[in-house]
Backbone bond lengths (Angstrom), bond angles and torsions (degrees), N, CA, C in turn:
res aa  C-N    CA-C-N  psi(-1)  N-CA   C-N-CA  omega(-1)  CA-C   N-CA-C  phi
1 X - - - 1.439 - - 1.513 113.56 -
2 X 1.037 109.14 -21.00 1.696 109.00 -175.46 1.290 98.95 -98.92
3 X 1.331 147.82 -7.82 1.268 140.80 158.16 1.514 124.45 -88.55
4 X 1.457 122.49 -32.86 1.297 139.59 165.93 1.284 127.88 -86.99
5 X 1.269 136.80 157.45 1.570 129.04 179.84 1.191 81.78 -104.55
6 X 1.546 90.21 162.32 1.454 106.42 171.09 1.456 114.23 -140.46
7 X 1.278 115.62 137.54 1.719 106.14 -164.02 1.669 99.45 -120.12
8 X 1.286 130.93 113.76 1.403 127.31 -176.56 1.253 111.67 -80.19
9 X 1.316 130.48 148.78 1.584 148.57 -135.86 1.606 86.62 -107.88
10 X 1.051 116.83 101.95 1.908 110.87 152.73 1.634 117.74 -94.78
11 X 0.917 118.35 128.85 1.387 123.17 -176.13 1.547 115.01 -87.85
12 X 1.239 116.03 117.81 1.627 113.59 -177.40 1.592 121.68 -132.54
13 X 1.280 99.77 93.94 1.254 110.14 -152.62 1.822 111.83 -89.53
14 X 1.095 118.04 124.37 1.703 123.98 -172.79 1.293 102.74 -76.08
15 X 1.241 100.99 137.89 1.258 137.63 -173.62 1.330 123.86 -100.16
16 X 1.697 127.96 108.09 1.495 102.46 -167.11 1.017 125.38 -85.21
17 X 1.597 116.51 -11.46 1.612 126.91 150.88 1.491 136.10 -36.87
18 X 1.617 93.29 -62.12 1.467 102.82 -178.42 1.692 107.61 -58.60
19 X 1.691 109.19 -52.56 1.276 130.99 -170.29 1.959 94.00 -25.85
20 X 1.507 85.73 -70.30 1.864 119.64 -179.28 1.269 110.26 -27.49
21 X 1.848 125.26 -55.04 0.812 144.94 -150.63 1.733 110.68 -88.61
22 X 1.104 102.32 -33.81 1.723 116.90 -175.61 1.837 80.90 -83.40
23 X 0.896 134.87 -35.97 1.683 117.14 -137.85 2.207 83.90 -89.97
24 X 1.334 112.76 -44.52 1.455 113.51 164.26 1.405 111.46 -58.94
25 X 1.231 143.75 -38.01 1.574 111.55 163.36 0.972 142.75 -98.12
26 X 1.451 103.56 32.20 1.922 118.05 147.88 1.257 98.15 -48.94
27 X 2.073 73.29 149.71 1.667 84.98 178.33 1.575 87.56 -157.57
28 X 1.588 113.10 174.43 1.338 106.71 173.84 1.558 114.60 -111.54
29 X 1.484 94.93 16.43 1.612 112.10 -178.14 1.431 97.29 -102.87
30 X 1.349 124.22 20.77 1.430 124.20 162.23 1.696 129.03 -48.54
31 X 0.866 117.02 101.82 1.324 92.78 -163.73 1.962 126.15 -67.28
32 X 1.801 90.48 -22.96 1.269 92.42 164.61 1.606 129.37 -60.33
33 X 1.768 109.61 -18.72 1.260 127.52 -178.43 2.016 91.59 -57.27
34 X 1.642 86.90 -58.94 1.989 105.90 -162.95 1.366 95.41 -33.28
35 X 1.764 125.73 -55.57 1.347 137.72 -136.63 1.625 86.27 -85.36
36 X 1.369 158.29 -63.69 1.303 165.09 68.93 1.823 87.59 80.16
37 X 1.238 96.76 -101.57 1.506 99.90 -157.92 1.492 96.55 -70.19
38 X 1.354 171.39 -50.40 1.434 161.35 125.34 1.441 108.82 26.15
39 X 1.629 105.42 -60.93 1.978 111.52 178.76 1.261 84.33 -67.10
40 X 1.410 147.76 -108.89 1.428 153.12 -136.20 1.510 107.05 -31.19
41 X 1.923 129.63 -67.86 0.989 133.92 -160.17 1.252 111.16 -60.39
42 X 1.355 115.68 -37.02 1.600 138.89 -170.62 1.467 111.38 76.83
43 X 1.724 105.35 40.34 1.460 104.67 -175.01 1.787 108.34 -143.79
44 X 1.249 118.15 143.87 1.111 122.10 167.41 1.115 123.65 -50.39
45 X 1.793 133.48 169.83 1.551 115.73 161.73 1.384 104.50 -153.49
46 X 1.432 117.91 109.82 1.251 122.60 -164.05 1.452 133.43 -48.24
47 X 1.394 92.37 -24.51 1.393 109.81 171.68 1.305 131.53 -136.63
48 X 1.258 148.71 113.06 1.932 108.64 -160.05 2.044 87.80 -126.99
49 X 1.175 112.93 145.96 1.858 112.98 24.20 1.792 89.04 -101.38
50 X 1.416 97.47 144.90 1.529 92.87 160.99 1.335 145.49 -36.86
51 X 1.374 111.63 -179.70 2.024 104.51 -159.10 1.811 82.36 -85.60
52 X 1.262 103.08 -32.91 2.122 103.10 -177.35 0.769 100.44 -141.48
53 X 1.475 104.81 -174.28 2.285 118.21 -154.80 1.762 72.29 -158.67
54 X 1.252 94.25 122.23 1.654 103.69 145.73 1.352 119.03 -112.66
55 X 1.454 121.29 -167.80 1.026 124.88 172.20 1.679 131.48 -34.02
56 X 1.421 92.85 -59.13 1.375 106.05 -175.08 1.606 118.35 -79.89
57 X 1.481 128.41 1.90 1.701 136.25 166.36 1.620 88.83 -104.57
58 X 1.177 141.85 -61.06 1.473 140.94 -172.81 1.366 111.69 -57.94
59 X 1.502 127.53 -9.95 1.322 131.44 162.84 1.678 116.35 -71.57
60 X 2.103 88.63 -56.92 1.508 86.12 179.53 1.770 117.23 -75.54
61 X 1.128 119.78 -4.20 1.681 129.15 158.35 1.635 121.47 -42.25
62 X 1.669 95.43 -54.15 1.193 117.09 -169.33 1.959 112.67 -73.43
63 X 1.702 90.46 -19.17 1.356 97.65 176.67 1.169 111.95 -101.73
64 X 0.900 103.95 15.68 1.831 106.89 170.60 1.396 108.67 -97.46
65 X 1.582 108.89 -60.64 1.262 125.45 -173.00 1.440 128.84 -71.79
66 X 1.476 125.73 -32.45 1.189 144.11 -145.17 2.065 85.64 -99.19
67 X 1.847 77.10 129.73 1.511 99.51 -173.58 1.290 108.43 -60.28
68 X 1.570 122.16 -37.78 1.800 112.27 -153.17 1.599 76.15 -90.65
69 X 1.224 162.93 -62.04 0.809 136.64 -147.68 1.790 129.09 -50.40
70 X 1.652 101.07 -38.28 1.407 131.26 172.40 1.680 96.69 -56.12
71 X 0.881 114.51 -65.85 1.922 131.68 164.16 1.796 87.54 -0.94
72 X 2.097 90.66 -92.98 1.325 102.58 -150.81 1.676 113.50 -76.66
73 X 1.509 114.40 19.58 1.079 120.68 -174.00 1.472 95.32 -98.22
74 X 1.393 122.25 -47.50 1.560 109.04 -167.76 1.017 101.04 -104.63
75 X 1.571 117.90 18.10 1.568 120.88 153.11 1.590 109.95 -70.78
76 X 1.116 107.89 -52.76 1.242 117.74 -161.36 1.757 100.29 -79.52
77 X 1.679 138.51 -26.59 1.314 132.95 137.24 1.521 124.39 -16.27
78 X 1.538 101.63 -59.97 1.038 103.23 -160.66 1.874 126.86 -92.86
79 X 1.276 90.51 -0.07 2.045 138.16 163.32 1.367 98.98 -72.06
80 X 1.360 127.06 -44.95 1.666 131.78 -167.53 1.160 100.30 -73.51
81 X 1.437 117.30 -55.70 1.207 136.89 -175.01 1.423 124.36 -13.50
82 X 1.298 94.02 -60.54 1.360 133.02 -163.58 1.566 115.32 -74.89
83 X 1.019 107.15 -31.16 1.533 126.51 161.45 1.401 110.17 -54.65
84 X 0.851 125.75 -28.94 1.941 137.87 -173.00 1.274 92.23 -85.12
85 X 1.471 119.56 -53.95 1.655 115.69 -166.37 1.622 105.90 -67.94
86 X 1.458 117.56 -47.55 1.469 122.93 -147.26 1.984 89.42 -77.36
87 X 0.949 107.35 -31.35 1.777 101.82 173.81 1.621 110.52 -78.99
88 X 0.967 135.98 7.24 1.898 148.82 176.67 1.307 96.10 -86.89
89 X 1.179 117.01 120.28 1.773 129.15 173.74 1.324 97.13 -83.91
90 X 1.181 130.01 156.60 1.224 154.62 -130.13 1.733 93.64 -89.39
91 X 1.115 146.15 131.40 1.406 149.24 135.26 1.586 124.94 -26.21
92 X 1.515 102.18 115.54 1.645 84.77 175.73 1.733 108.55 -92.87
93 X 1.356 104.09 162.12 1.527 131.18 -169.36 1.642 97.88 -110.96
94 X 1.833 85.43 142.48 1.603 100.62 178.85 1.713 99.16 -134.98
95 X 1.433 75.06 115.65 1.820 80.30 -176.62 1.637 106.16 -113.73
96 X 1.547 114.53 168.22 1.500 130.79 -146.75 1.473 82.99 -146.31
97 X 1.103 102.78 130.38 1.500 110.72 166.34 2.023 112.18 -166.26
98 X 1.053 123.38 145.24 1.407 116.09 156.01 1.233 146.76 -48.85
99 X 1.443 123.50 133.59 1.764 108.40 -176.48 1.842 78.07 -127.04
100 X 1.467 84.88 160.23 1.503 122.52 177.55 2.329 104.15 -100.77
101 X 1.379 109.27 99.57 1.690 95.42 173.59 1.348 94.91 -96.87
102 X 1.234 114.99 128.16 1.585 158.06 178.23 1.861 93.46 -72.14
103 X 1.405 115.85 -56.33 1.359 109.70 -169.59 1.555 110.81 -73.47
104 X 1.288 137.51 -2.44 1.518 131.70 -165.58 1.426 97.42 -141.70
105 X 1.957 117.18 150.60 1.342 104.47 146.04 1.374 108.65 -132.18
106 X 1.305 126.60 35.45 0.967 148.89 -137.00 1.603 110.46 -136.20
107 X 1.512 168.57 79.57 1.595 88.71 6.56 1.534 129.26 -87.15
108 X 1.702 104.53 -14.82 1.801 98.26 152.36 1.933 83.62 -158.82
109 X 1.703 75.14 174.54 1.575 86.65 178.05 1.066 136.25 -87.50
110 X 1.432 99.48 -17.80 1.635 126.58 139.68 1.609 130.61 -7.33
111 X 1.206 133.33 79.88 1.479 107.99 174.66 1.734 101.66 -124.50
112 X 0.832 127.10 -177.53 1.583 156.72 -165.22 1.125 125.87 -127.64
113 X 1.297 123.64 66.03 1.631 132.01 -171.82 1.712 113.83 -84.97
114 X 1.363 126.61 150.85 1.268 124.26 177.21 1.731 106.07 -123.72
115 X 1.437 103.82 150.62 1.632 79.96 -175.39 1.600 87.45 -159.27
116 X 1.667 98.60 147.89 1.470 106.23 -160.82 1.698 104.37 -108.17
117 X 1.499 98.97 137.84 1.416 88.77 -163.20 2.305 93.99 -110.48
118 X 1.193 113.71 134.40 0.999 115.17 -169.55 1.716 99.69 -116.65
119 X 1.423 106.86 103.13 2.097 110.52 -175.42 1.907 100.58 -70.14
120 X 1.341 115.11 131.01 1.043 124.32 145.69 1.298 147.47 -91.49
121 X 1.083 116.47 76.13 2.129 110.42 177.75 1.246 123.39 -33.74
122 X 1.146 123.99 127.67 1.485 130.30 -174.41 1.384 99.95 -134.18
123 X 1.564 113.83 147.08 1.806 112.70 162.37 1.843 95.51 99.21
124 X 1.393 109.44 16.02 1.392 77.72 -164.73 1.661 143.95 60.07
125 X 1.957 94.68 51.23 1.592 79.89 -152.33 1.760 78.51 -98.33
126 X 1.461 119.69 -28.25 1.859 122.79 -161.11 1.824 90.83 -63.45
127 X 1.410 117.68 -21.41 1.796 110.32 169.95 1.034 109.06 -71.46
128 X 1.046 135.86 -83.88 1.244 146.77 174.80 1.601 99.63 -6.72
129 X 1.292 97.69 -67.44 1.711 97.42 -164.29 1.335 113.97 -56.46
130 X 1.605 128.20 -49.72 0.803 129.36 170.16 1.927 123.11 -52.92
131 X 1.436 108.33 -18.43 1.155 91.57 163.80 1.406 138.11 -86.30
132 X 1.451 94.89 -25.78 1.304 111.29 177.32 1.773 111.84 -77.53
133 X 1.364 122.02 2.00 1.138 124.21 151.30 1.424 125.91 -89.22
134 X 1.801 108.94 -18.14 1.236 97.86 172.79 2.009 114.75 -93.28
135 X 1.117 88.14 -1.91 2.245 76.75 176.68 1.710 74.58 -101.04
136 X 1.044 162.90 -45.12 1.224 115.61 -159.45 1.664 104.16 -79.39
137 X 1.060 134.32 11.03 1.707 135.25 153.01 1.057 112.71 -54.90
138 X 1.777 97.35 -54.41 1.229 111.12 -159.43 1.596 111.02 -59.68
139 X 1.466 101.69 -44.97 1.226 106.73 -168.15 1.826 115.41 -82.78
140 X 1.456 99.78 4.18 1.620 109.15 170.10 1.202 102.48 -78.40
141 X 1.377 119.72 -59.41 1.730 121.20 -161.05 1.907 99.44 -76.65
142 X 1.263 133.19 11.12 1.453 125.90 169.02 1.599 87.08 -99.52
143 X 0.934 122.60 -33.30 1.663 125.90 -168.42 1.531 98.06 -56.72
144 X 1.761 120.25 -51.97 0.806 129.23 -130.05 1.993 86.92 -95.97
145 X 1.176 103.40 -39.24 1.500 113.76 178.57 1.717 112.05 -59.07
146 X 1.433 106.85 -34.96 1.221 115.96 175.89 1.316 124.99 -68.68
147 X 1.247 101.86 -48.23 1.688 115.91 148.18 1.508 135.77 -0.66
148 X 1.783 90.55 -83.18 1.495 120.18 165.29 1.026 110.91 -72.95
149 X 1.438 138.62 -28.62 1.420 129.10 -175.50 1.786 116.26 -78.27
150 X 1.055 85.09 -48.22 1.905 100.25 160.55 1.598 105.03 -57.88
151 X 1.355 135.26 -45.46 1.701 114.00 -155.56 1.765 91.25 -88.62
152 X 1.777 115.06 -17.88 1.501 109.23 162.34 1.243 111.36 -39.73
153 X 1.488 108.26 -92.89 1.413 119.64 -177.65 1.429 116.52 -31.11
154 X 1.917 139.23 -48.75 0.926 115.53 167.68 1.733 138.40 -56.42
155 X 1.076 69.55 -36.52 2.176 87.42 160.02 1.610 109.52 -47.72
156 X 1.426 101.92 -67.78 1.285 96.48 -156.55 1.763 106.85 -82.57
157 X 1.132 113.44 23.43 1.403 130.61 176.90 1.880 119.31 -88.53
158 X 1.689 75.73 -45.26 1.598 78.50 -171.99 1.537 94.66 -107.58
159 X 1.279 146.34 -14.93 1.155 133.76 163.16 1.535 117.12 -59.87
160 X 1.541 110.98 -1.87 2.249 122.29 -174.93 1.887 67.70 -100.72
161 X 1.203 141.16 -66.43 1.641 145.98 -150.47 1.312 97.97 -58.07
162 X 1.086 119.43 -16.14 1.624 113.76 -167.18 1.842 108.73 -100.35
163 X 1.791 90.21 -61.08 1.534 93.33 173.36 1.912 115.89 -50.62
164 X 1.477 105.22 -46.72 1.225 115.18 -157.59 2.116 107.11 -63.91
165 X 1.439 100.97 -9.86 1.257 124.12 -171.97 1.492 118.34 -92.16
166 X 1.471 102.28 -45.22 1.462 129.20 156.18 1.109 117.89 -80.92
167 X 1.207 132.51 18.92 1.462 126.70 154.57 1.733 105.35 -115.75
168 X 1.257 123.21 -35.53 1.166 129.96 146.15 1.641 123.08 -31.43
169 X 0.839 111.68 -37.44 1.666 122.32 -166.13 1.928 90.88 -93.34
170 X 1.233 106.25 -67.20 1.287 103.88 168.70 1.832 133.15 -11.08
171 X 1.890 82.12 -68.65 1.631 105.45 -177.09 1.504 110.38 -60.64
172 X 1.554 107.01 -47.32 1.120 110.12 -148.37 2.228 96.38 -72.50
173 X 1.187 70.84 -48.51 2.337 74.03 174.64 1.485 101.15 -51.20
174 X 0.856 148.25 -33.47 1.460 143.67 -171.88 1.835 83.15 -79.02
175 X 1.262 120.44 -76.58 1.406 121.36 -156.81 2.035 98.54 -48.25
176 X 1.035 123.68 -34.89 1.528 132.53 -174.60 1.218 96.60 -52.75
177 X 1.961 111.48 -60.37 1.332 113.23 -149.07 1.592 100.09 -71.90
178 X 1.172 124.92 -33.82 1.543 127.79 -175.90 1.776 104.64 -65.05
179 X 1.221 105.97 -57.47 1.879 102.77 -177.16 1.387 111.09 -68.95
180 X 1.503 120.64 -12.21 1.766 118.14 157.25 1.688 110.68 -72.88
181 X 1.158 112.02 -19.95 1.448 103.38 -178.86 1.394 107.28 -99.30
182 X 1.703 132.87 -18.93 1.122 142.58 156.13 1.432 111.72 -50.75
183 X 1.377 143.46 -56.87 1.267 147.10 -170.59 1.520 100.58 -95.41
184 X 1.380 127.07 -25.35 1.827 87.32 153.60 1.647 142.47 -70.42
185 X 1.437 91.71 -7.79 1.310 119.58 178.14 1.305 115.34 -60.39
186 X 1.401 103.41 -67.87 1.366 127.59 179.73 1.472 106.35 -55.98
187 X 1.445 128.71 -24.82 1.271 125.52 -173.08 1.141 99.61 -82.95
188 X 1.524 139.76 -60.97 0.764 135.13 157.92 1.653 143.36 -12.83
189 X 1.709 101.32 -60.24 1.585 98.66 157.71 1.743 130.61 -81.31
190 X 1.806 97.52 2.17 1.547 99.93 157.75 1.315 132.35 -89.55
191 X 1.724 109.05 -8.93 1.232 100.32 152.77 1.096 144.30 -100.35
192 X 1.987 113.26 7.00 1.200 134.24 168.37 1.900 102.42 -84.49
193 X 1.314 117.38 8.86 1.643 110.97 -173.80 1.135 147.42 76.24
194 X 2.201 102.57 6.71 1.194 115.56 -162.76 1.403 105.15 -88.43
195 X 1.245 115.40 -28.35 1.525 114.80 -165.82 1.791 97.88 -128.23
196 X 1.224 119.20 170.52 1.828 131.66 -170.57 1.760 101.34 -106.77
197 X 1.163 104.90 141.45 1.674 106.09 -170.91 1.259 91.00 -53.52
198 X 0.979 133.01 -52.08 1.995 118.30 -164.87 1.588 116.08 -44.24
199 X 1.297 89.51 -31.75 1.666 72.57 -176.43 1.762 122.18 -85.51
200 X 1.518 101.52 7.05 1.410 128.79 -167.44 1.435 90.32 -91.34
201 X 1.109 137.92 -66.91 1.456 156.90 -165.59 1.323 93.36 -69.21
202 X 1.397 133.47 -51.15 1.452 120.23 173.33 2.041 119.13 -48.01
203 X 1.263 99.85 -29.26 1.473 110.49 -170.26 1.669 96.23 -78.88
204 X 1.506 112.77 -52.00 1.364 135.47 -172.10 1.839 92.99 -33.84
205 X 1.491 107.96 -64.29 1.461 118.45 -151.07 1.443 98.08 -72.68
206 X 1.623 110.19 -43.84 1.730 94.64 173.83 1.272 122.74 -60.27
207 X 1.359 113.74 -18.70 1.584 111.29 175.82 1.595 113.28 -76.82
208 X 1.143 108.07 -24.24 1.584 93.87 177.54 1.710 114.27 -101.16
209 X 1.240 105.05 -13.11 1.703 113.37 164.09 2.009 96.90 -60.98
210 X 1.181 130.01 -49.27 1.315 137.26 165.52 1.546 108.25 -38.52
211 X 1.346 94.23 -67.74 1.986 88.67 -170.09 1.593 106.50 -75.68
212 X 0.652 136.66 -15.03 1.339 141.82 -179.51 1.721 116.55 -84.55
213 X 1.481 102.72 -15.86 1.526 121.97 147.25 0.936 155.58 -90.90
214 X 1.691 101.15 -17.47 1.848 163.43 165.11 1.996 83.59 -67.46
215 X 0.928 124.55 -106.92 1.204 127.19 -178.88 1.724 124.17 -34.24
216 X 0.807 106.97 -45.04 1.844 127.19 168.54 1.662 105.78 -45.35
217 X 1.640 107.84 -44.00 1.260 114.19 174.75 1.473 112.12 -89.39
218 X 1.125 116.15 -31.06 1.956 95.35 159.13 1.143 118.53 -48.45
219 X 1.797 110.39 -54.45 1.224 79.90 -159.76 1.684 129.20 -95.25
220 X 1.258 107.97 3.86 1.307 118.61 159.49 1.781 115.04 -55.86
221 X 1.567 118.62 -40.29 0.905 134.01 176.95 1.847 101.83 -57.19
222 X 1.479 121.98 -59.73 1.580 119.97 167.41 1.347 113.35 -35.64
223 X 1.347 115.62 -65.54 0.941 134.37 -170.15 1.737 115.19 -53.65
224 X 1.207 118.05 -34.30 1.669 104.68 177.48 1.786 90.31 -100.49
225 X 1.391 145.51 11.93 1.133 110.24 151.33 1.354 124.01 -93.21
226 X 1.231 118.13 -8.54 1.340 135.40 152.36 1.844 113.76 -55.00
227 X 1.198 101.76 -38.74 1.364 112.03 -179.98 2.374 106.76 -66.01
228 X 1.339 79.33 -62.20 1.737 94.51 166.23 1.104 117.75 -31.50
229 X 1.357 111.04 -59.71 1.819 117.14 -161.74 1.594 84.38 -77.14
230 X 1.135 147.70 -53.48 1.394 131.37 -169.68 1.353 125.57 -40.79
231 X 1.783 105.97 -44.02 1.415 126.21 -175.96 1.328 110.06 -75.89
232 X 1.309 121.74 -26.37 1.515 128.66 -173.91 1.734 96.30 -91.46
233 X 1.129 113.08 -29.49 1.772 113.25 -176.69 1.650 123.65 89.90
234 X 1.969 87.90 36.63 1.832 76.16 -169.95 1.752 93.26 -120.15
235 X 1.286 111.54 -152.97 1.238 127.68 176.16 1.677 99.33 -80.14
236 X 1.361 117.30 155.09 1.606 110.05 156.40 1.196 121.84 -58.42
237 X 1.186 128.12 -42.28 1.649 142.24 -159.22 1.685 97.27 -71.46
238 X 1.254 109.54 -17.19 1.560 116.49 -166.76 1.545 98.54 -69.92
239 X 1.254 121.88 -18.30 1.387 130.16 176.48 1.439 139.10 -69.52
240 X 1.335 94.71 -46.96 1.638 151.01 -158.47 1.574 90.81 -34.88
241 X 1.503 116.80 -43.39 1.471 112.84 -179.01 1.770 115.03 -135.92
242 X 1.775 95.92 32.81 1.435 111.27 177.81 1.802 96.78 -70.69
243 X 1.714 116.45 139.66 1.642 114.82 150.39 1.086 98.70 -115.21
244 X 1.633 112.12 128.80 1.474 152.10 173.28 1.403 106.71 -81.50
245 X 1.197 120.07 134.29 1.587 129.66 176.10 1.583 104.92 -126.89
246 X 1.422 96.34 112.27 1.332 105.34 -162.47 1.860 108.59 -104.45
247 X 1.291 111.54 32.25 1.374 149.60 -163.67 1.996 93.57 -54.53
248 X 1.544 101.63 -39.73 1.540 116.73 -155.54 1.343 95.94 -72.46
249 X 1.508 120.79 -25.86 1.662 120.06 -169.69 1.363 110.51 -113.52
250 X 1.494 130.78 -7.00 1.233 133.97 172.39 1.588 113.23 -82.86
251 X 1.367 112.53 -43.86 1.327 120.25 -176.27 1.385 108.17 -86.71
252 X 1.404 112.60 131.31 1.450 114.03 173.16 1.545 122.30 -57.96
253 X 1.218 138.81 149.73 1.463 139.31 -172.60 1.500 92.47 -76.44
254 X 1.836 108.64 139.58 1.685 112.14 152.97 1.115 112.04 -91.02
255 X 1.752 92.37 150.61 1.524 122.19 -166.98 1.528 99.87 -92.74
């Protein structure tokens, strides 16, 4: 023990409760989130969480929160790491062992020698190592870029799925409310004799081909904010009274 370290084993065993339990009280009123996206933007925020999240704060959200990113982040830590070790020249060893003296038996022949053993690298092997610790860095922090660059694009995938859904839902209730006022019409002059039920029932069916597209777009609309909160890494409910500024897909990009 006085020559060796010794590191004692604590056992820490995950919990799928607790796990469960931390992952429901996300919030985006985190303040560590505030402190996070504040350094990145290079901007204050008078109030957080803000009145809306566009693209570009719901990105850096998603990089806060979002598990694979955490993944290839202390993947790529622990890739760095290693760079510290692979440049460390080798440790010397002190070994203890018995010798037998042939010339004495007096008071035994017995003695107790220690002897220090000093490793030499030859061949260029401490380069080598060190290089081969630096492309696998290298190839951590592309991992790690890839990461974020991928949970971008999924972001900005389903944040087009969401608007493009909610504008759908929009249109289509306006288009409902007009072909409900079209077919009372028509009912109306079918029971004054001007027009033949068919052409009443023709209006009838486009109106429910409408709501039946009217609804189709809710729930696609549920469905990618459910999609959102996944990509960002929160609860759904974390949404529930998020406003989205969908500013990034209305306005054309400058050239």
């Amino acid at each position: 023990p006085a020559l060796t370290g010794c590191v004692r084993f604590k056992p820490q065993p995950i919990s799928a409760q607790d796990s469960a339990a931390r992952f429901e009280r996300r919030s985006l009123a985190d303040e560590s989130l505030r402190q996070y996206t504040e350094t990145n933007l290079h901007r204050a925020f008078p109030t957080w969480p803000p009145a809306g999240w566009d693209l570009e704060t719901l990105t850096l959200a998603a990089f806060y929160f979002n598990p694979d990113l955490a993944v290839a982040r202390a993947n790529y830590e622990s890739v760095a790491a290693g760079k510290v070790t692979a440049a460390q020249r080798p440790n010397p060893t002190v070994s203890v062992s018995p010798v037998y003296n042939t010339t004495t038996a007096v008071p035994s022949p017995w003695l107790v020698t220690a002897s220090l053993d000093v490793p030499i690298e030859t061949a260029g092997k401490r380069g080598y190592r060190r290089a081969q610790a630096q492309h696998l860095s290298d190839a951590a922090r592309f991992g790690l870029a890839t990461a974020a660059w991928d949970i971008r694009v999924r972001l900005r995938r389903v944040m087009l799925e969401l608007w493009a859904a909610q504008e759908s839902e929009s249109l289509l209730r306006e288009q409902q409310t007009a072909q409900e006022s079209i077919v009372r019409l028509l009912e109306k002059e079918q029971a004054a004799g001007g027009i033949t039920p068919a052409e009443v029932t023709r209006e009838r069916i486009a109106l429910e081909q409408t709501r039946l597209a009217w609804l189709d777009a809710q729930s696609r609309r549920a469905q990618a904010r459910v999609q959102l909160a996944g990509v960002i890494g929160l609860p759904s409910r974390a949404l529930d009274v998020l406003t989205i500024s969908f500013e990034a897909f209305t306005q054309p990009p400058e050239l």
